[in-house]
PAROSE-102779 format. One record per atom (N, C-alpha, C): atom name; y, z, x. Coordinates in steps of 0.2 Angstrom, whole numbers. Layout:
% residues N
atome | north | up | east
CA | Y | Z | X
...
This chain:
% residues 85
atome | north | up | east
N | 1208 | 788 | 632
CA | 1205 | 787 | 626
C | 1204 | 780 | 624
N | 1199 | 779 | 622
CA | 1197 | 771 | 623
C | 1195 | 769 | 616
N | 1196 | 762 | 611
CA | 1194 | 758 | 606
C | 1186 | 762 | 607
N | 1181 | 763 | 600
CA | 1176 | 763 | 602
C | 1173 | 771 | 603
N | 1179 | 774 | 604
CA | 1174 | 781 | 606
C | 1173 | 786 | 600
N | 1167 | 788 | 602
CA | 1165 | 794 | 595
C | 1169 | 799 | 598
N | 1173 | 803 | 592
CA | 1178 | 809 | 592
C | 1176 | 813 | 587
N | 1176 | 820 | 588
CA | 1176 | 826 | 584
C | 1183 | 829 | 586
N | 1186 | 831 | 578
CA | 1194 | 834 | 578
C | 1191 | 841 | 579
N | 1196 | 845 | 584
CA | 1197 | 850 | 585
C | 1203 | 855 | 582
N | 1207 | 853 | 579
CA | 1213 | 854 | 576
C | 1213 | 852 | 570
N | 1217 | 854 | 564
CA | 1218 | 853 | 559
C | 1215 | 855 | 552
N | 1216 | 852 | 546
CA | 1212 | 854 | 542
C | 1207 | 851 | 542
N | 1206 | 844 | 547
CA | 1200 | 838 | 547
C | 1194 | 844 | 552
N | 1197 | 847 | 554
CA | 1192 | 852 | 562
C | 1185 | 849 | 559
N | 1182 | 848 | 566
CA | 1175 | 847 | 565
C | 1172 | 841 | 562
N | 1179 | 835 | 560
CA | 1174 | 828 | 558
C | 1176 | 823 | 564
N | 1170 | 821 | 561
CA | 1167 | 816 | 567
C | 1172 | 807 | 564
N | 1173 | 805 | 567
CA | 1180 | 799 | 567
C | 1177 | 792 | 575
N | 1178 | 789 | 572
CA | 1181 | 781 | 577
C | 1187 | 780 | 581
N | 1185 | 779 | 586
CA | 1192 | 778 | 587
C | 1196 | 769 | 587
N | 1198 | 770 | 582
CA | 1199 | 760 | 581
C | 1206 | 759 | 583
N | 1211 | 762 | 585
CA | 1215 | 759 | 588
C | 1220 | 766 | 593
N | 1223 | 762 | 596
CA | 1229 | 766 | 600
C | 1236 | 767 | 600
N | 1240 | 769 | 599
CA | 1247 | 769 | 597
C | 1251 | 771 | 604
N | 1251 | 775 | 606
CA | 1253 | 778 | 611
C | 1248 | 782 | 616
N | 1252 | 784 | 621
CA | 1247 | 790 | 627
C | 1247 | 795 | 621
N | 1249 | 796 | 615
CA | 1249 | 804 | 612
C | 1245 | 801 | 606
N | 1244 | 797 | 603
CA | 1242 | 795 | 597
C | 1237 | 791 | 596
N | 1231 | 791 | 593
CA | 1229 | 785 | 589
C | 1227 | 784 | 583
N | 1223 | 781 | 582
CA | 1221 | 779 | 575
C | 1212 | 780 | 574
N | 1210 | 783 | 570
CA | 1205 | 786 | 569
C | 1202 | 784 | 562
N | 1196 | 782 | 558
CA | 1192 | 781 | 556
C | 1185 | 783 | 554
N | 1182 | 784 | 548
CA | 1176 | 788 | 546
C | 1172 | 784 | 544
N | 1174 | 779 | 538
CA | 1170 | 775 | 537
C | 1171 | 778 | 528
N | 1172 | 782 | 528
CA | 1171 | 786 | 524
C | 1177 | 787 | 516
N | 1182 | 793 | 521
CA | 1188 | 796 | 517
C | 1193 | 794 | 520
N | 1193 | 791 | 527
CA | 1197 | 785 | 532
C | 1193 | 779 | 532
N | 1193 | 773 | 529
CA | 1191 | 769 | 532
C | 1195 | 762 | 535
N | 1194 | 757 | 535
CA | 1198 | 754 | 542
C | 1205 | 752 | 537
N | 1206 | 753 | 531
CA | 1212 | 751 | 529
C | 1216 | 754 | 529
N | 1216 | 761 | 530
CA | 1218 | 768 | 531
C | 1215 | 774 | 533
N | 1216 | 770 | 540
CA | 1216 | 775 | 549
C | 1219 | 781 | 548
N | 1216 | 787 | 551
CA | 1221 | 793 | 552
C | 1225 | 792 | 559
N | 1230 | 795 | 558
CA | 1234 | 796 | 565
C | 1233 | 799 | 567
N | 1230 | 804 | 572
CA | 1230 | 810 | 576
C | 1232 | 810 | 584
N | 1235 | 816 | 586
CA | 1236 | 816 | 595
C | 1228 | 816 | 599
N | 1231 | 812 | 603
CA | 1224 | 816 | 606
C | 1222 | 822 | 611
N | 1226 | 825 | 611
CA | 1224 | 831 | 613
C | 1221 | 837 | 609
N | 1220 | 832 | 600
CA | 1217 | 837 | 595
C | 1209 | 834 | 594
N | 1205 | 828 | 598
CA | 1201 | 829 | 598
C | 1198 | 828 | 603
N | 1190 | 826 | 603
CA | 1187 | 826 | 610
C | 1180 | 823 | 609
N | 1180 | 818 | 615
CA | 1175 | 812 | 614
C | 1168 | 816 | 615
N | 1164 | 812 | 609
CA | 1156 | 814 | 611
C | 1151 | 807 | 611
N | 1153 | 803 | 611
CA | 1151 | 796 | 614
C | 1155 | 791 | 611
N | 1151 | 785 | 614
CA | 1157 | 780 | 615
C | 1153 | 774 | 610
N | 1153 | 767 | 610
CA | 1149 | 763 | 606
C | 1151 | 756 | 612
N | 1142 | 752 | 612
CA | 1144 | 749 | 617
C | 1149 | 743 | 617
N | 1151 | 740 | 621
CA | 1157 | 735 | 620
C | 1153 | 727 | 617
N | 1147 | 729 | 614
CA | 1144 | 722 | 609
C | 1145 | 724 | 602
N | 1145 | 729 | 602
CA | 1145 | 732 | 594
C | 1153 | 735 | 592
N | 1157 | 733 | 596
CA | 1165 | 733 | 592
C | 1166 | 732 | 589
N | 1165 | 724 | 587
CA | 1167 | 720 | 584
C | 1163 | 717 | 580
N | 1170 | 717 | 575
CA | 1166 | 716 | 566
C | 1163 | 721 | 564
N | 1165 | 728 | 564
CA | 1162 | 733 | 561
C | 1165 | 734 | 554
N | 1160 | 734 | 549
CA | 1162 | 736 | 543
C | 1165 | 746 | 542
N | 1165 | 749 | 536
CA | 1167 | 752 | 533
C | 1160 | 757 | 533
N | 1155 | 753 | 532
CA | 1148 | 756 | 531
C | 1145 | 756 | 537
N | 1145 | 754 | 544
CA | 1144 | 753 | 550
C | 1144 | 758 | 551
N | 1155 | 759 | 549
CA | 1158 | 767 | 554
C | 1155 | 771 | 553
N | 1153 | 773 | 544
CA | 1150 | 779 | 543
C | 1142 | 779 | 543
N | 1138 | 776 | 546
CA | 1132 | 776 | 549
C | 1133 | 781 | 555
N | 1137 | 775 | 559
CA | 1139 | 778 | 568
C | 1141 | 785 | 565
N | 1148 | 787 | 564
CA | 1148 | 794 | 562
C | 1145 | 800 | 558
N | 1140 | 797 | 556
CA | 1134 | 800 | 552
C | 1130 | 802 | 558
N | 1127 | 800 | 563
CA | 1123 | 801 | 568
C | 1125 | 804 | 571
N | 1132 | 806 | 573
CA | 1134 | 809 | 578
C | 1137 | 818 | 574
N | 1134 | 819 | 568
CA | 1136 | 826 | 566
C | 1133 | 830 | 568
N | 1136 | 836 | 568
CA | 1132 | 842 | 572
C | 1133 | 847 | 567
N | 1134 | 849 | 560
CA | 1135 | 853 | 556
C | 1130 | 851 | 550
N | 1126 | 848 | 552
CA | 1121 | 848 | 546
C | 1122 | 844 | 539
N | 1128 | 839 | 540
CA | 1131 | 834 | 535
C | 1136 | 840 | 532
N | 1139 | 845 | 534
CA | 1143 | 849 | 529
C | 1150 | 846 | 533
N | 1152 | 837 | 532
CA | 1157 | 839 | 536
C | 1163 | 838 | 532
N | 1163 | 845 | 531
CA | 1173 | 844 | 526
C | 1179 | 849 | 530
């Protein structure tokens, strides 16, 4: 799991939203991102064996992402028709 990658949670009550992945903690843990109801001031912590990457963001556009970026980038990558709760 790599800084950068698009994530859909498979587990939880979040199941089905689409997240950032903005930082790493551990090989079990990172820290994840919506732009939204996470945004970069308060990361979710999730394992990662509860989500699963569905792209990545190139390594120009890492840096200096806003709050309103992330939720663009995870906006584009929904698969449920914006019903994401």
């Amino acid at each position: 799991m790599n800084i950068g990658d698009i994530v859909i949670s498979t587990k939880g009550r979040d199941k089905g939203r689409v997240y950032l992945v903005y930082s790493s903690i551990d090989e079990n843990f990172v820290l994840l991102v919506n732009g939204e109801s996470r945004k970069i001031d308060n990361p979710k912590k999730k394992r990662i064996k509860h989500i699963v990457v569905v792209g990545k963001l190139s390594p120009d556009s890492k840096h200096n992402l806003l709050d309103s970026d992330i939720k663009k980038i995870c906006k584009s990558y929904q698969i449920d028709g914006g019903q994401n709760a």
